[in-house]
N, C-alpha and C positions, 0 to 999 in steps of 0.2 A: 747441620746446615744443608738445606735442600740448593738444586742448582740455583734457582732465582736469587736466594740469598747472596751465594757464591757470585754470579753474574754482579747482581748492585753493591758487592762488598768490592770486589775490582773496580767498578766503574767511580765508586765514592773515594780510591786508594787515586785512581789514575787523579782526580779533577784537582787532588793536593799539591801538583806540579804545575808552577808556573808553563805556560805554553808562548812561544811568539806571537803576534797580533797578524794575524789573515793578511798577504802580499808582503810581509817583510822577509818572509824565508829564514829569521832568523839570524839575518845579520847588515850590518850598514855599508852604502857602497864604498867599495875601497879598501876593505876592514874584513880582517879574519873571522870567520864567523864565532859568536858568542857564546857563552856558555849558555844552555838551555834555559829561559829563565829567567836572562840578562835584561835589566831594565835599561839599558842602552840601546837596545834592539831600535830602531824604527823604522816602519813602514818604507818605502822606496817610490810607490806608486809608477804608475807608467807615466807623467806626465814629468816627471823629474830626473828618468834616466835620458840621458842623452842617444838623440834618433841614430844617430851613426854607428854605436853601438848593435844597433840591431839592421843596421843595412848593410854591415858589414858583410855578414856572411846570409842575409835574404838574398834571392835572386834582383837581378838590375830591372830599374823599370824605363830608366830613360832618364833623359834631361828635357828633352825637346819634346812640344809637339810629335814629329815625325819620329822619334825613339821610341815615342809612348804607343804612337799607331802598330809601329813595325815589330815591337815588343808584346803587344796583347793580339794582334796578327798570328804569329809565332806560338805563342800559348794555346791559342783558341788551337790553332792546328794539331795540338800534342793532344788537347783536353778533347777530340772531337766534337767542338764546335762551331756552327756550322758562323762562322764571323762573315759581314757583306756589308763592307765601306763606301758607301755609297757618294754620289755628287749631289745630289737632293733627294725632299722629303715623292719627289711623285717617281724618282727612280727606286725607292724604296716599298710604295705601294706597288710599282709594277708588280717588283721582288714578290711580294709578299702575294700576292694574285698568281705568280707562278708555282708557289710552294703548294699554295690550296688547292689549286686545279690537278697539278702532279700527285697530291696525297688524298685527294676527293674529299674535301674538307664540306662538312656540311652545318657544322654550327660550330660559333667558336663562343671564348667568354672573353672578356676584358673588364674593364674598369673604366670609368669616365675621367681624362686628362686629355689634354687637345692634343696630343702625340696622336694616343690609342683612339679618338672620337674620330680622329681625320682618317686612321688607318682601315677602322671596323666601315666608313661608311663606303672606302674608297674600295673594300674585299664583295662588299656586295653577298654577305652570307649570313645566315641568322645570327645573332649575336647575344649573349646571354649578361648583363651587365652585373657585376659582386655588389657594389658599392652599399646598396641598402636591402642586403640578405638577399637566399635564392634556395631551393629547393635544392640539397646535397644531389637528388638523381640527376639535376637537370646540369649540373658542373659535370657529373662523371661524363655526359653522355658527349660532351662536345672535345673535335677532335683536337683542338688546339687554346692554349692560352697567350692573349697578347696583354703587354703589361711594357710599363717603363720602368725604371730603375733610378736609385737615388743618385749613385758612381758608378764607374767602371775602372778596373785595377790593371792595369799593365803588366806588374809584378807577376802578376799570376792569373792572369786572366776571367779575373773573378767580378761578376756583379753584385753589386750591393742591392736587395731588394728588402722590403719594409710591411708591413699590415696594414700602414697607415696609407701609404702611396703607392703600395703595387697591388690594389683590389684586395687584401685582406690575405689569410695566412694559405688556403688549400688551392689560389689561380695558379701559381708559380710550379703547386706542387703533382695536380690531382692531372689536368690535362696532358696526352701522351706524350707531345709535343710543346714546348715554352718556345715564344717568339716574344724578345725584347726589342724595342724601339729607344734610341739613345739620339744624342747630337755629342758631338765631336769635343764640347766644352765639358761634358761630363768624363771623358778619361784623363785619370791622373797616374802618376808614377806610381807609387805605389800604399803599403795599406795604412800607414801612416797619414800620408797625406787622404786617403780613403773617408778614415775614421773623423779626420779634420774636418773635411766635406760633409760628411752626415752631421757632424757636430754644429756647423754654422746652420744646416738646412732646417734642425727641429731644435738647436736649443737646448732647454732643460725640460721640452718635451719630449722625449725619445718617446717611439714608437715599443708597443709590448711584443714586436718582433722584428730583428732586425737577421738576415741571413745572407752570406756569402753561398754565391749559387758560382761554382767553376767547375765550369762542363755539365753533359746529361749525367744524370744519375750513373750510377756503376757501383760495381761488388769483383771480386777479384780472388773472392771465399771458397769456390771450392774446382780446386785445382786448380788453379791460379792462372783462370780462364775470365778472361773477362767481359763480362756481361752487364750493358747498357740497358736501363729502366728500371733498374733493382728497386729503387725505392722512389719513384718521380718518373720526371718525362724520362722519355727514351730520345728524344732529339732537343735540341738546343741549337737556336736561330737569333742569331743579333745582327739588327740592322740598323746601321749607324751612318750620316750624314752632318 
C-alpha cells in the first residue's frame, strides 16, 4: 500500500464515525455533553441562546444613549481612534476640511450616500467615486477614504461596514486614512443588538461582505511593538453628529 492508499484508507476508516452536525459542539444546552455520535445532539444556534449569557462577561455597552456615547468615546481612545462627536452635519464638514488641509489631502474616494455626497462636495477636493467600478491605481493613489457605515458598537468600539453600503470591499480598506460619517441613531449597545441592526437593514439580503472595522489597522508581531497600518489604513476618523 503506497501513501495515497494509506492517506484515503484513513480518510474512508474516519468518515465511518458518526460526527455532531456543525454549531452544536456536540451537546444540548444544559446537558452533559453526549457521547460522540449521539443522536440527541442538536444544533443550539445563536438565535436560541439566551443574550445575557454572552453579556455576561462581554465588556458593558451602556443602557442609555449617553452610556453608549461615553462608552464608544472611551474605546475609540484605547483603539486609537480618532472619535469627533459633533453638534451638526456643517461642524463635521468643517472637521473634516481641517484634517485634509493638516494632512495635504489631494483626492479622496467615497461612494455616493447623502452623508458622503454632502461631505465630498463640502471638502472641495477631487473625489474618485467606487459605486460603478474605478481603475484599482486610481483608489491606491487617493489620500483618504470617506464612507458611512451600517452601525456603530459601544461595546467595542467597532464599526460595521458592508460592500453593499460602504462603496464596495477595498474603500474601507486600501486608502491610508478611513473617515467614517455616522449620526447619533446609528450607535447601539453592543454586538448583539449590532447584528439586529444589520439584520432589519438588508433582510435576507445580506451583503457578500460584512466587516467589523475597530481601530486603524495594527500588528503587535514582532516584538510586541505596535505598529499602525499593518494591513489598512494607518488613521481612523469618525465623525458623528
Amino acid at each position: 500500500m503506497n501513501a495515497r492508499e494509506r492517506i484515503l484508507a484513513r480518510i474512508r476508516e474516519a468518515l465511518t464515525v458518526p460526527a455532531p452536525k456543525p454549531g452544536s459542539h456536540g451537546h444540548v444546552h444544559g446537558s452533559h455533553p453526549p457521547h460522540v455520535g449521539s443522536q440527541d445532539a442538536q444544533p443550539i444556534g445563536f438565535r436560541n441562546r439566551p443574550v445575557h449569557e454572552a453579556r455576561a462577561w462581554l465588556p458593558k455597552g451602556g443602557t442609555t444613549p449617553a452610556e453608549h456615547l461615553a462608552r464608544f468615546a472611551a474605546a475609540s481612545s484605547e483603539l486609537k481612534t480618532d472619535f469627533r462627536s459633533v453638534d451638526s452635519e456643517a461642524e463635521a464638514h468643517a472637521a473634516l476640511r481641517r484634517i485634509a488641509d493638516d494632512e495635504g489631502w489631494r483626492r479622496v474616494a467615497s461612494h455616493h450616500h447623502a452623508l458622503t455626497d454632502a461631505a465630498v462636495a463640502a471638502l472641495g477636493r477631487t473625489a474618485l467615486f467606487t459605486d460603478g467600478g474605478y481603475p484599482p491605481d486610481d483608489l491606491e493613489a487617493c489620500e483618504a477614504g470617506i464612507t458611512t457605515c451600517d452601525v456603530l458598537v459601544a461595546q467595542t468600539g467597532s464599526l460595521v461596514v458592508n460592500s453593499r453600503t460602504s462603496g464596495g470591499r477595498a474603500l474601507s480598506v486600501l486608502p491610508p486614512h478611513h473617515v467614517v460619517l455616522a449620526r447619533r441613531d446609528q450607535l447601539v449597545s453592543d454586538l448583539t443588538d449590532a447584528f439586529e441592526r444589520v439584520e432589519a437593514l438588508h433582510g435576507r439580503q445580506w451583503p457578500s461582505m460584512i466587516s467589523l472595522v475597530t481601530g486603524p489597522s495594527r500588528t503587535g508581531d514582532i516584538e510586541r511593538i505596535l505598529v499602525l497600518g499593518a494591513h489598512g489604513p494607518k488613521k481612523l476618523t469618525v465623525l458623528m453628529w
